[in-house]
C-alpha angles and dihedrals in degrees: 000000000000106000081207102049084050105059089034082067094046100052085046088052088050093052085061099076084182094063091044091062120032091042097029095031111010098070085056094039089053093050077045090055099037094049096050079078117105097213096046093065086055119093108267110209094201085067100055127214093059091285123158133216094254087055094048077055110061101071085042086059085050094053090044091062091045094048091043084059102036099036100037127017102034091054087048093048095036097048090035097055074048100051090045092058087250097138092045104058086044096069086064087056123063094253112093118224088234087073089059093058095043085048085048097053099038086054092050092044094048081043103059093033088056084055101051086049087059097049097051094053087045084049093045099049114024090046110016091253106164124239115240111299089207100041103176084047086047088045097049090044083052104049084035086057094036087048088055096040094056083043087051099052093039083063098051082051091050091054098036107088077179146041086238095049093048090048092049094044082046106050082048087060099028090071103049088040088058095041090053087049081059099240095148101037116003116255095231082061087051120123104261094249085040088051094045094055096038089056091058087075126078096247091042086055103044084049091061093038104050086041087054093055095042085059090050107259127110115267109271097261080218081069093043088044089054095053100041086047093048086043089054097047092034091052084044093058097046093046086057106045103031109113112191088209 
């Protein structure tokens, strides 16, 4: 990688102060939010193991970083460079466009992972949240869902000629994305045949997966499974659609 091109992209990321905080402060703000409720720091039986909303939470805060950077803001940086004839203009220089998409990616990623760690330490220390019981299980469903998240939104990016068109194909898939992370109900508190299905998508699986490390177990290899086979197709797809110009 460039190391150039690298810290050009994240001074451009910095000078969005919308993609700082809804992918780098929102997903913390909203475990703030949510565990100011009373009711949500009390155990909750529909979870299992003792657990407590503001436990179920916390890798929900985690996926939320990683959708907000694949889903939305790649697929806005890579189509508008694009869009911008960006790409274009690098393949007369000695720096290969290639290098601009590896530099995108590893800001996003670094990104998003900056903000679960955030959210872990919020969760630790301002509601007794504990930190992942299996951490090295916890580490390998986190750089697996951040893998497929990057692949997923380079794939919004492959199929976007435009910046609207990337906005409007990421907020479709934006919304599902966030309901199979279990923002709105847990996925642990899911229907059995809701909670199967649901474990079928990236964000479903890694869900499962990163709730299962923080209680201690190694992540279901079914789960890892899910998120290194959507990483390959998603990666597949990408490689095949994207266009530099």
């Amino acid at each position: 990688m460039n190391t150039a091109v690298l810290r050009t992209e994240f001074r451009l990321f910095r000078r969005e102060p919308g993609a700082v905080f809804w992918i780098f402060l929102f997903p913390t703000l909203l475990l703030v939010i949510l565990g100011s409720i009373p009711s949500f720091r009390q155990t909750d039986d529909s979870l299992g193991g003792g657990l407590r909303l503001v436990d179920a939470y916390v890798p929900v805060a985690v996926l939320i970083a990683l959708i907000m950077s694949g889903v939305q803001s790649l697929p806005q940086a890579l189509t508008g460079h694009r869009e911008r004839g960006v790409l274009r203009r690098m393949r007369l220089t000695p720096v290969r466009p290639s290098a601009l998409l590896t530099a995108q990616m590893a800001v996003q990623g670094a990104v998003a992972l900056a903000s679960a760690l955030l959210a872990l330490a919020v969760g630790r220390l301002a509601f007794g949240v504990t930190l992942p019981r299996q951490p090295a299980g916890y580490l390998l469903a986190l750089l697996l869902t951040a893998a497929s998240a990057l692949a997923l939104g380079s794939l919004v990016s492959a199929l976007s000629r435009t910046t609207k068109m990337a906005s409007a194909i990421g907020s479709a898939v934006f919304f599902p994305m966030m309901f199979c992370a279990g923002v709105w109900l847990p996925v642990q508190a899911m229907p059995h045949t809701l909670a199967r299905v649901v474990q079928l998508t990236p964000f479903g699986a890694a869900a499962r997966a990163l709730g299962e490390a923080a209680a201690g177990h190694w992540p279901g290899w079914d789960h890892l499974g899910v998120l290194a086979l959507w990483t390959v197709l998603l990666t597949a797809g990408a490689a095949r659609w994207f266009r530099w110009e």
